[in-house]
N, C-alpha and C positions, 0 to 999 in steps of 0.2 A: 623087305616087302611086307612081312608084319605088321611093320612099325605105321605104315602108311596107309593100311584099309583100317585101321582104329578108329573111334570118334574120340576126338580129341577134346577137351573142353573148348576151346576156341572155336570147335565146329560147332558145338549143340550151342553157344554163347551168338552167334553168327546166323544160322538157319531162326533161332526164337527169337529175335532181334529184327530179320529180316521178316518175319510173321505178323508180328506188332509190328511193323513198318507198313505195309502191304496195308494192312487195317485200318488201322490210323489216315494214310492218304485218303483210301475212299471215303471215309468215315468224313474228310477236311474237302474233300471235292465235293460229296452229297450236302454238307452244309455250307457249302459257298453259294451252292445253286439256291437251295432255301432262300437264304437271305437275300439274294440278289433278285429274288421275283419279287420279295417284300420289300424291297426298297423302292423295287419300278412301280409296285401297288400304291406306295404310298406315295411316291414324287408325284404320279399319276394325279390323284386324288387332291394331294398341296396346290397343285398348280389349278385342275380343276375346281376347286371349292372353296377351299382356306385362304388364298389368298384374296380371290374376290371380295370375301366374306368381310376382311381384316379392311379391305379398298371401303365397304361399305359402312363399318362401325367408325372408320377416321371421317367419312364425309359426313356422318348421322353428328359425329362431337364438333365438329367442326361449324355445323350450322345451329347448333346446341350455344356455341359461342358467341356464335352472330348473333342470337337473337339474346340473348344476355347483354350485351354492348348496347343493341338498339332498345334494351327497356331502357338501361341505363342514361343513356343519355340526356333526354328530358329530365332527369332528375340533376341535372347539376344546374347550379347556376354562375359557375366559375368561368369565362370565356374560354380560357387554357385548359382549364378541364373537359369542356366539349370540344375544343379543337382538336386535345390528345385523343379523345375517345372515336371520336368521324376520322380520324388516323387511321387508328388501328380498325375502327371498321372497314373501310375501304382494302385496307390490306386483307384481312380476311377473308372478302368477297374476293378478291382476285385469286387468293389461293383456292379459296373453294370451287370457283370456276373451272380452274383448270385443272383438279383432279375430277369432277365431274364430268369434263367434257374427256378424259383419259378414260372414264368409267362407261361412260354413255356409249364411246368408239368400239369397245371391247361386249357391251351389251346388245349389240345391233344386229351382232351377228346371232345372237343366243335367242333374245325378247326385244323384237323392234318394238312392239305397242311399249313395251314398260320404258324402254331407253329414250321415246317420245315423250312419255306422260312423265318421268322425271328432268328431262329437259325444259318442258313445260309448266310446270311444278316451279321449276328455279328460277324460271325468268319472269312468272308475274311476282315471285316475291322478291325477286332483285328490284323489281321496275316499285315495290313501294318504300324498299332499302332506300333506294337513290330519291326518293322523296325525301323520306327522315334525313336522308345527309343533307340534302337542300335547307328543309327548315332549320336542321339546328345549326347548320353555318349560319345563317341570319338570325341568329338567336329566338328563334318564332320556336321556341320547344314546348310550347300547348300543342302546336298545330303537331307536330312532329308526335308529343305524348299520343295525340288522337289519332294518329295515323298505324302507330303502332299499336295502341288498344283496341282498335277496332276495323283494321281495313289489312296490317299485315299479320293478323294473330292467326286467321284462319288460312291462309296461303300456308305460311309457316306450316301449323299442323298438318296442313294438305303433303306439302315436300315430306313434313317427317314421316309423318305414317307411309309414304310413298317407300323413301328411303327402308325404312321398318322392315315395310311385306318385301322386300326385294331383301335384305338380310334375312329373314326368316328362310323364303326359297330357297337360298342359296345354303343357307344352315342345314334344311331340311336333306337337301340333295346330297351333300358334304356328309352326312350322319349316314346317309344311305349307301354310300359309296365305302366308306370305312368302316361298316360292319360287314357289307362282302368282303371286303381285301382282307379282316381280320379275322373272319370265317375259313378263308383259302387257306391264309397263311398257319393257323391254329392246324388244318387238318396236317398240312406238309409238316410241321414241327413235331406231331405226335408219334410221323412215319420214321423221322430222323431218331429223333429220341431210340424208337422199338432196335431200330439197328444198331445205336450205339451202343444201347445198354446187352445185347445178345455180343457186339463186340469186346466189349471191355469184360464180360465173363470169360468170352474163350480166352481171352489175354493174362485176366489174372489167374486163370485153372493153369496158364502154361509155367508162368513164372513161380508159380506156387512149386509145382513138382518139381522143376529145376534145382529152384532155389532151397528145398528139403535136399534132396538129395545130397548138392554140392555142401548143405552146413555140417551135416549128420558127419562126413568122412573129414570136413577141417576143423570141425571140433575135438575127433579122436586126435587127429594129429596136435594142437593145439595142448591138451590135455596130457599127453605124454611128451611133452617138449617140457610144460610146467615141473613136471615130476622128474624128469630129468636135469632141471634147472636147480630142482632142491633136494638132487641129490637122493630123492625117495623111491626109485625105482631100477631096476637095471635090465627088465623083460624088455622082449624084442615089440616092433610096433606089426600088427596082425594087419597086412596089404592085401587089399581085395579091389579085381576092377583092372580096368586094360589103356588108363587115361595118366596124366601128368599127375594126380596122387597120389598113384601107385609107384610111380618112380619115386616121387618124392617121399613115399615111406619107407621105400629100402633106403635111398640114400641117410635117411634117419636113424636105419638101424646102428647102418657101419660106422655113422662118426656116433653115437652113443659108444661104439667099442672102444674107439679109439681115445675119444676124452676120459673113459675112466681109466686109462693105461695110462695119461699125461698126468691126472689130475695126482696118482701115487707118486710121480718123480717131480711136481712141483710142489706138494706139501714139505718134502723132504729140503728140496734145495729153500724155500721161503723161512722156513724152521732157521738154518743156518745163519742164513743173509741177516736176518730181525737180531738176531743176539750181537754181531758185529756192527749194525748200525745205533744200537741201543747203545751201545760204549762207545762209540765216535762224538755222539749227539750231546752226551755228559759231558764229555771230554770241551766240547765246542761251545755249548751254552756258559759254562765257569769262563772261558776266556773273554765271550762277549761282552759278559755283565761286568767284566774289571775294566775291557776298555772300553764299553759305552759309559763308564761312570766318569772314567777320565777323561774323554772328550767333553761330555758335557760341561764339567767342569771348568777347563779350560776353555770352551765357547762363551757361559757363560759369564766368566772373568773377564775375557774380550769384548766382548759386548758392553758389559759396565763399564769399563776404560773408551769405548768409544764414544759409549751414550754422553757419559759425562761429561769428554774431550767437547763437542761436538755442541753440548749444551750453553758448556762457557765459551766458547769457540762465538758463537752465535746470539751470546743471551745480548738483549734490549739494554743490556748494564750493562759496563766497565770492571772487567775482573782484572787484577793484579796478584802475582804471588811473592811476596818479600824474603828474603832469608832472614832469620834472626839479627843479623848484622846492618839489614836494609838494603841488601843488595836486590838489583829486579832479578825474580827469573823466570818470570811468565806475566806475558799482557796481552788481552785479548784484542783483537782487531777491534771492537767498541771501543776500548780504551782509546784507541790511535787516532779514529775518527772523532769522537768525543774534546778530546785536546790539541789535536789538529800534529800530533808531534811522532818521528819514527822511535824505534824501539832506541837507538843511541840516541837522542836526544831527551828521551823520558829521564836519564841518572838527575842530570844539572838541575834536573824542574818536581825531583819527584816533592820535593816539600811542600811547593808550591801549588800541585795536583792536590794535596790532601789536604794539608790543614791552611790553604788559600794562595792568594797571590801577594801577600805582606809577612808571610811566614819561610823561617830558614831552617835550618839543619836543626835549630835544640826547640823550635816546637817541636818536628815528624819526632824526634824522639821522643818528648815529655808524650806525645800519643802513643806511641810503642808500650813507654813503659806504663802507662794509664791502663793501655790491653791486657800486659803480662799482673797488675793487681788486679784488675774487675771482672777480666774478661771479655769486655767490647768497651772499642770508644766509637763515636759517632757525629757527626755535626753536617750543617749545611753551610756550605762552600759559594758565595758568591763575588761577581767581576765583571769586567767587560774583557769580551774576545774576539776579532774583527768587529769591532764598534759594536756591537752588541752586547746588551747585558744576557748576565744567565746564572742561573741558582743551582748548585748542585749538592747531592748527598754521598756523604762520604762516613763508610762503617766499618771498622777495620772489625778482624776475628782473629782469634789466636788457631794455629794448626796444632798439635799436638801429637809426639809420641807414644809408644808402648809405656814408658817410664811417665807420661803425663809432664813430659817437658817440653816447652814451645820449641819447636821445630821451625817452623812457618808462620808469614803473615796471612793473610787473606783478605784484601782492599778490594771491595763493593765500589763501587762510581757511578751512582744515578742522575741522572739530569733530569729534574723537575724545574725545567724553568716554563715550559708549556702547561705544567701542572698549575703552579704557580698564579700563572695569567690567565688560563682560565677560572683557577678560584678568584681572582679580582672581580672576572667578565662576571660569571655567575653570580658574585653578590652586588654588583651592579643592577644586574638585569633583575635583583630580586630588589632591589631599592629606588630603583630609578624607572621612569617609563619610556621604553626604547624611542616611542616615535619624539615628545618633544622633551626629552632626557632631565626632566624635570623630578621628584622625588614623586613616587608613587605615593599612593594609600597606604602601605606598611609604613612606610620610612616615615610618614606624616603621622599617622597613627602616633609612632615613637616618639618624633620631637614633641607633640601634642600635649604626649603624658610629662615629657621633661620640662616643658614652657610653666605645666598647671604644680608640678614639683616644687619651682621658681617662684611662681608666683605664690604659693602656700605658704613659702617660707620669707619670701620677700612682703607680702600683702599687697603683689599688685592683681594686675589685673592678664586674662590671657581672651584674646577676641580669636572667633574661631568666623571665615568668612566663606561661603557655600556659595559658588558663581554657575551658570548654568547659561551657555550662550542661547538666545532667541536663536526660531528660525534657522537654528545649525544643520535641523534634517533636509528641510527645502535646499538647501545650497549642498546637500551629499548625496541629496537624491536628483537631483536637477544635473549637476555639473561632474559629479561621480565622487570615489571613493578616496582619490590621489588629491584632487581639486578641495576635497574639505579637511584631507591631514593636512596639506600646505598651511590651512585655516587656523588649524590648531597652531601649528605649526610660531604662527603669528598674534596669534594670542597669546600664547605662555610668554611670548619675547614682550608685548605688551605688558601682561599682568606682572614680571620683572621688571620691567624699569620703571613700576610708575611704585614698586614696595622698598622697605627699608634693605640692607645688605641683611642682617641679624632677622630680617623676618623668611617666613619657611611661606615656598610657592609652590603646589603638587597638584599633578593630576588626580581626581577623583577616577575619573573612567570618560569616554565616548567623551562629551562636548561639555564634563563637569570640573569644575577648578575648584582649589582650596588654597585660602591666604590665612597664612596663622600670625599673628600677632602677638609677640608678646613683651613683658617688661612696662604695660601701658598703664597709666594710672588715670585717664578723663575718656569720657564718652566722646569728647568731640574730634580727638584726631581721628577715631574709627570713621566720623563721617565722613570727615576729610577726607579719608584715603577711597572709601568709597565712591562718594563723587569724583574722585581723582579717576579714577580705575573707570567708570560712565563715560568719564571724559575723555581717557585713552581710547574708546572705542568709538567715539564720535567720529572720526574719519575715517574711509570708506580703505578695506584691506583690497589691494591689486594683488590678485593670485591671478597668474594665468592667462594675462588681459582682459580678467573680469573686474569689476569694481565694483565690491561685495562689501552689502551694510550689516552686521551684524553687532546686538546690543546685548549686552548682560543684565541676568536679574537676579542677585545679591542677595542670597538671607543671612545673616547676622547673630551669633548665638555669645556670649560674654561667662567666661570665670571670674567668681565664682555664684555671680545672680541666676544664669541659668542651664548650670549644670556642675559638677564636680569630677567629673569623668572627662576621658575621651571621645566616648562612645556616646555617650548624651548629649555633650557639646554638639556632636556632628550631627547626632541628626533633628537635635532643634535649630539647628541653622539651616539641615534642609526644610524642615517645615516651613521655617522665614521664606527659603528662597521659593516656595511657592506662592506662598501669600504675596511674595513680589511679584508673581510670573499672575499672580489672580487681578494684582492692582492694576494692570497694562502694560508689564516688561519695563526693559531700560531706567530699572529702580533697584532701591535698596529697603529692605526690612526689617528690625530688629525680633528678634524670638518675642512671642506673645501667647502666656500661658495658655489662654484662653481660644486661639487658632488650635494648639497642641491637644486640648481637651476638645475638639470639634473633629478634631484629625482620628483622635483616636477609638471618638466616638462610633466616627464613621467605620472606620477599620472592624471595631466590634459587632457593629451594624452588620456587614457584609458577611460577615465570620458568620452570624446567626441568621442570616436570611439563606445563608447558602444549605441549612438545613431545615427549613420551616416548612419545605413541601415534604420532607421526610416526616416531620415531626408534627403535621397534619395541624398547621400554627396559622394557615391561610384561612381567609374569611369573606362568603360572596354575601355584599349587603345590596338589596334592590330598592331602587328610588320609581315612584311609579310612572307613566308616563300616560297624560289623562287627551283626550281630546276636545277640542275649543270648544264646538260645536252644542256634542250632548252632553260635557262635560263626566264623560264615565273612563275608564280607565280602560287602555287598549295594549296596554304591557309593560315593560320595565326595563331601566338601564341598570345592568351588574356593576355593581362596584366594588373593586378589591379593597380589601383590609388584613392587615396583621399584628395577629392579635400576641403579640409577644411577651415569654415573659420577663424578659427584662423591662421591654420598653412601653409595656401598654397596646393597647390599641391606635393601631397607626395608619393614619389615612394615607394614600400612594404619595402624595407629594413628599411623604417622607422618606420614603425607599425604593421609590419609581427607577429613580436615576441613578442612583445603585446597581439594581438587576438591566438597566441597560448596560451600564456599562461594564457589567460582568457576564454577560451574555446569559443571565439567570430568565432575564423574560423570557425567553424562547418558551424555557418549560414551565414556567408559570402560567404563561400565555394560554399553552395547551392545556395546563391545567383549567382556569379559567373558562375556556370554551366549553371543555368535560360537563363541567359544575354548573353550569348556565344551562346547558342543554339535558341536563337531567331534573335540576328544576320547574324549568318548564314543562317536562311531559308529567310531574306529579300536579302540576295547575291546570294542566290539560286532561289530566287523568279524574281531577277534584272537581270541575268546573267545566262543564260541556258549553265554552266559548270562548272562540280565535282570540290568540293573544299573543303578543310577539315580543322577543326580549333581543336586547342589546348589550352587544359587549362593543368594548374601546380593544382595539388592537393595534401595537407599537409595530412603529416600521424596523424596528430591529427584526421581530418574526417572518418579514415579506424576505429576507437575507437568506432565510433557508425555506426550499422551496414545498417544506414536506407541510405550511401550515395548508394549504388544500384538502392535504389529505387530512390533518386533525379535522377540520371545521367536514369532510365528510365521514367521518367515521362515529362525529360527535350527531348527525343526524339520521343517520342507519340506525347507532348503535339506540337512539332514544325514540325513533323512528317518528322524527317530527316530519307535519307538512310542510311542504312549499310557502317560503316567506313567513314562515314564524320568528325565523332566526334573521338577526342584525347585526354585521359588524360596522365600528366606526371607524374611521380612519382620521388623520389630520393632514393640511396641506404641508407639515416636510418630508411625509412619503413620497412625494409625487416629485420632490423638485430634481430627485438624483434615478438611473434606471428606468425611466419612465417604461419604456416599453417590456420590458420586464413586470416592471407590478402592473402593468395594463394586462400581460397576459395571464397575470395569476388572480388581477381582478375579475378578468372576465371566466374564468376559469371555477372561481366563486359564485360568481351571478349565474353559470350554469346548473351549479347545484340547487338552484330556489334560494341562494341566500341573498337580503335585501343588503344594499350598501348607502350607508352615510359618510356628507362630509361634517369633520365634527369641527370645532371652535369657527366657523366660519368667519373671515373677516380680521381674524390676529393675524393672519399670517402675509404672505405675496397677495392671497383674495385674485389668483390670476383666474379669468373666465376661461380662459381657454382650459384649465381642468376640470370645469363643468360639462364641458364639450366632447372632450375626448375622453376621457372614463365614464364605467356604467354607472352613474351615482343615480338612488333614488330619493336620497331625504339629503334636506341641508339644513345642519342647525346652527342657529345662531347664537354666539358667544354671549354671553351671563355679562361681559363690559358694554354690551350695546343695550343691554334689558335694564342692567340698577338704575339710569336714570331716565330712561323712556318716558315719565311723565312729567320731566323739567328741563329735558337738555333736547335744545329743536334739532340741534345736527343728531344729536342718537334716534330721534323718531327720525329724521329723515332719512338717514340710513338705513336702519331698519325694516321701511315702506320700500325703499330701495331692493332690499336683498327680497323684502318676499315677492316684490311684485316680478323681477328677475324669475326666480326660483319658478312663480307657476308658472311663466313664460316659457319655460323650459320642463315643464311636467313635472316636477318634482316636487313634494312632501316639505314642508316646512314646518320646523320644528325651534322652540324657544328654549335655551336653556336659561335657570335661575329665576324664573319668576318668583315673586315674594307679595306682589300686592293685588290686587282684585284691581284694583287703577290699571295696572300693568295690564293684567287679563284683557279688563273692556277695550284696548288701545291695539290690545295684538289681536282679537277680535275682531274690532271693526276693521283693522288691515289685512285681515281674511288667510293669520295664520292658523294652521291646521290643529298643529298641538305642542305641549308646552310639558315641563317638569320643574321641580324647586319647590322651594319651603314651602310656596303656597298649599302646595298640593300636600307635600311629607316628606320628611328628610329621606336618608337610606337608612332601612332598617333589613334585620336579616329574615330570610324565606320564612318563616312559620309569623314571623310578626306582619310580614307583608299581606298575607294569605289571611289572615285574620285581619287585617286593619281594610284590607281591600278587595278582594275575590269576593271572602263571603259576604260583600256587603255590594257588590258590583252591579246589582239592580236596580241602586240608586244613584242620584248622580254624584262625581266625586264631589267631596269637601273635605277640610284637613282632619282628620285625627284629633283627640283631645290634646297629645303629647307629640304632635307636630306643629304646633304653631308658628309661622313665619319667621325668619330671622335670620338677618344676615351671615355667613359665615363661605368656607370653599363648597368648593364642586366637590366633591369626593368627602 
């Protein structure tokens, strides 16, 4: 009965638990209420104000849009672009309509006058919308412009401001209503607050005192468990209090009695046990270590005996083990399979196994004994074995005892007869050329040097012949890559039967042949065989059910006139075979110094133009360009020069076609534009009057589509005006891509740059690229001007092109003039302006500017040291 009126810790844990419980709900029911009249405040409010508000800023952007559509409109003049745009205008009117009339239904009830007067509002300016759609369907987009500038601009404003004030109200209301709801709601949050925080005082004041008291008595406890744990105490534990740790201190005390009564009879009995386990343990570990060492040992052992077994068991070779006497008495399953023979059949054959298949008993011996003096015999072993041949290797070893007495044979049996055949394959395929099995370039190289060996030592002659089929790309690119090996294919069988047996016929590479000749002593059988070999290809090759013409063109190179080498043989006969592929194909060449030093020239050329814009070697000279008229100077055409130093000063037609065809113009090009366009603004900068300069730009540059951007970067960066700058072009831009350089032409003419057709008349001369590109000037080629005052077709031409030319509004321009005869003649035919020697060669910017700028108040005439005279353009 005691025990049950106590408080127990589970009670006072129980009653404080169920206090903070109590508190806590009301605490979670007082702020549910809170929140839930702040929700209704504000749903309240959402639905009354905010959403309206949100219905009115979509109808305000919405008509925002419409009238953006309708300016735009009248400004196209694309049909499909104002059909796209009265599209989407119509759709937008529809959508606007009917969130307006969804806005208007809900406004009726609120503001009839306002949901009238925006009703109102929308349908005189719909009614001048459906105007503008009318006009600009019938493409009338003045009338449409005028409708919208001045009959629906003010409607418009009318709706929006209508729109506006009815968002503003509706804002205004919305702001009024959410500062009471957040007024209410603020006071109710302050009242929650005061009760929570007076809650969670008495809560944490409860748990405080609890939780002192219950630590203060399981720390004592706690602290004498420790001390009894290390053995540093033996006082009883001091129990106060009427709860479960009170119990739980007496029960503390009495097993502290009891484990220091155990712990005296187990020091005792542990004491004992330790010394009888301590001599068992020595006793145990000596016998371990003798039989783990014998084990291993013998695992060890077996393991090598298996590994071995196991190795030769299975090795890729033929192992045999011989006794001294040549008995067998080990042969590995390779061996069986290798000879095709069982283990009683291997005695009768063993001679035959080793030292071959025409070998008997006193060769395998004289091998034996070969092993027991040297120590290894060895050789390769071949035969035929089911029809087949096959090469094998055969190494005997000697085995040997403790005494170093042969004990055993040791026969190796390898079969390299795949080895073998592939080393044939491989030095094939390194000498030969797989597709028409003809001797490569190595293997040609080799005889080459042995023919010119011959010939050094004999005094003849060795002809080295360099063939190169026509037109071999068109027939691999047209018909594919199968269709033109066939070709080759039939050529090499050609170029074989029409040469000697003793002459060497190799593929060079791709669609290149080589016929080497030698032992020859006269020039004439090489032409012979030449024309022979033109001759084999005269008839038309049937690959494929095609009937394909292809011709050779032959260069020609001779030991010891024009080379002493291999390597200069070959490739002065390719030089040949070009000069033959320059004469018109389907020929033959002989080496000619003078092609060679043209050749090589050029190669030099290229080598040092590829760094002349590094090497700052370029040079812009201007030739002036004067007008008929008042005979003054109105600007200049740049002309490139390079001024090199190996070669001098070089006018383009010396290395024009070079940097074409090394893709070098591109950035010379842009160089060029740079250089032109900076010039001019110091003549523009020197001389306050419009002047305009011309460059020549190659249709290689129109290939990459960034020259737009040099030619504007080149007028930003110099910040010239509109039409000072010229480029020229020729008609073989125009004949490939047309609509391509049309759009990068017109693309230029937007910049203010003026465009010329330049040589007019060399080329097609077709009108219809008068027509279709933006051309402003067309000049006329320097062949139609030299004889203008004695050849009646060149003045008739000429009257021709100009009288064309202004028919079409365009600038005519002379180039090459050289005589005042000339002048008065392109004069009275009423061209505009002219350039050439009459005027002044090209000279470079500081000589131009002085020969002609500062003197540009007068009218032009030549320079002292410009005098007339024929010579090029450039």
């Amino acid at each position: 009965m005691r025990r049950s009126r106590r408080l127990t810790i589970s009670r006072q844990l129980t009653l404080g638990f169920g206090a903070v419980g109590l508190l806590v709900l009301a605490l979670v029911v007082l702020g549910e209420l809170v929140v839930r009249d702040a929700a209704e405040r504000l749903e309240t409010t959402l639905n009354q104000q905010v959403r309206p508000l949100a219905n009115l800023n979509r109808l305000q952007a919405r008509i925002n849009r419409i009238r953006v559509i309708e300016i735009e409109i009248p400004k196209l003049t694309d049909y499909f672009g104002v059909t796209s745009h009265v599209a989407q205008l119509s759709a937008e009117m529809t959508d606007f309509s009917s969130e307006l009339a969804a806005r208007t239904a809900r406004l009726v009830a609120e503001d009839e006058l306002a949901a009238r007067r925006l009703s109102e509002s929308w349908a005189r300016y719909r009614s001048d919308l459906l105007k503008v759609i009318d006009r600009a369907e019938a493409m009338n987009l003045t009338e449409a412009e005028r409708i919208s500038m001045f009959e629906s601009a003010a409607r418009f404003r009318w709706l929006s401001d209508t729109l506006r004030q009815l968002a503003e109200d509706t804002e205004a209301h919305a702001s009024e209503d959410f500062e009471r709801a957040l007024s209410e709601h603020q006071s109710q949050r302050r009242i929650l607050l005061g009760i929570s925080g007076v809650g969670l005082i008495i809560i944490a004041l409860l748990v405080f005192l609890q939780a002192r008291s219950l630590s203060s008595r399981i720390s004592r406890l706690g602290a004498a468990a420790r001390e009894m744990a290390e053995n540093r105490t033996d006082r009883p534990l001091l129990a106060t209090g009427r709860d479960e740790l009170t119990d739980l201190a007496n029960a503390f005390n009495v097993m502290q009695e009891k484990v220091h009564a155990r712990e005296g009879s187990l020091r005792e009995a542990n004491a004992r046990m330790e010394d009888r386990v301590d001599e068992r343990t020595r006793e145990l570990n000596e016998s371990n270590i003798l039989l783990r060492r014998e084990i291993d040992e013998r695992q060890f052992a077996e393991s090598r005996l298996r590994l071995v077994s196991e190795a030769i068991q299975h090795s890729p070779v033929g192992v045999m083990i011989l006794a001294v006497d040549g008995d067998i008495e080990y042969a590995n399953a390779t061996l069986h399979e290798m000879t095709g023979l069982t283990s009683s059949a291997l005695r009768p054959h063993l001679a035959e196994i080793v030292c071959g298949q025409s070998c008997g008993a006193r060769e395998l011996e004289d091998a034996l004994n070969a092993v027991r003096r040297t120590g290894e015999w060895q050789a390769n072993v071949e035969g035929r074995r089911n029809d087949r041949a096959y090469c094998q290797h055969v190494r005997i070893s000697p085995v040997t005892g403790n005494d170093q007495c042969v004990t055993h044979f040791l026969v190796v049996y390898e079969d390299i007869t795949l080895r073998r055949e592939q080393e044939q394959q491989i030095l094939h395929q390194a000498q030969y050329d797989n597709l028409t099995h003809l001797p490569n370039r190595l293997l040609a190289m080799d005889r080459l040097g042995q023919a010119i060996a011959v010939a050094n030592r004999d005094g003849g002659q060795v002809v080295v012949m360099f063939i190169d089929l026509d037109d071999f790309k068109k027939v691999n690119d047209s018909l594919g890559h199968g269709t033109g090996d066939s070709l080759l294919v039939e050529a090499a069988t050609r170029l074989v039967a029409t040469t000697r047996a003793e002459d060497t016929v190799a593929r060079q590479g791709g669609d290149e042949f080589l016929v080497i000749l030698g032992n020859l002593h006269a020039s004439g059988d090489t032409q012979m065989l030449a024309m022979k070999i033109i001759g084999a290809f005269a008839p038309p090759f049937l690959i494929e059910q095609h009937e394909l013409f292809v011709s050779p063109s032959i260069g020609i190179a001779v030991y010891p006139t024009d080379g002493d080498s291999p390597s200069t043989l070959l490739r002065n006969a390719d030089v040949a075979m070009y000069e033959a592929k320059d004469s018109g194909r389907n020929t033959f060449r002989f080496f000619n110094q003078d092609v060679h030093d043209h050749s090589v020239r050029r190669l030099s050329m290229e080598h040092r133009l590829r760094n002349a814009l590094a090497h700052d070697e370029l040079r812009l000279f201007y030739q002036p360009l004067v007008e008929v008229a008042t005979r003054r100077v109105i600007g200049a055409e740049a002309l490139l020069r390079w001024e090199s130093p190996d070669f001098g000063l070089l006018a383009p037609d010396s290395f024009i076609h070079i940097a074409e065809q090394t893709g070098l113009i591109v950035d010379i090009g842009d160089w060029v534009i740079q250089t032109a366009c900076g010039e001019l603004r110091k003549w523009l900068n020197r001389h306050d009057q419009p002047m305009q300069m011309a460059v020549n730009v190659s249709p290689r540059q129109f290939r990459d589509n960034r020259i737009t951007e040099t030619i504007r970067n080149g007028l930003d960066r110099h910040r010239l005006p509109r039409g000072a700058l010229q480029i020229e072009v020729t008609e073989g831009l125009l004949i490939r891509n047309r609509s391509e350089v049309l759009e990068i032409l017109l693309a230029i003419q937007a910049l203010g740059v003026r465009i010329a057709m330049d040589d007019f008349g060399t080329g097609y001369s077709s009108l219809s690229y008068l027509k279709r590109f933006p051309f402003h000037t067309l000049k006329i080629d320097r062949e139609f001007i030299r004889d203008l005052a004695d050849d009646s077709d060149d003045h008739a031409l000429v009257a021709a092109a100009i009288r064309m030319g202004k028919s079409l509004g365009l600038r005519l321009v002379a180039e090459g003039v050289e005589s005042e005869e000339q002048l008065r003649i392109l004069a009275n035919l009423g061209c505009d302006s002219i350039q050439g020697y009459l005027i002044g060669k090209p000279v470079p910017g500081e000589d131009f500017v002085h020969s002609w700028l500062d003197r540009a108040e007068r009218p032009a005439s030549p320079p002292q040291d410009a005098a007339p005279a024929a010579g090029p353009r450039h």
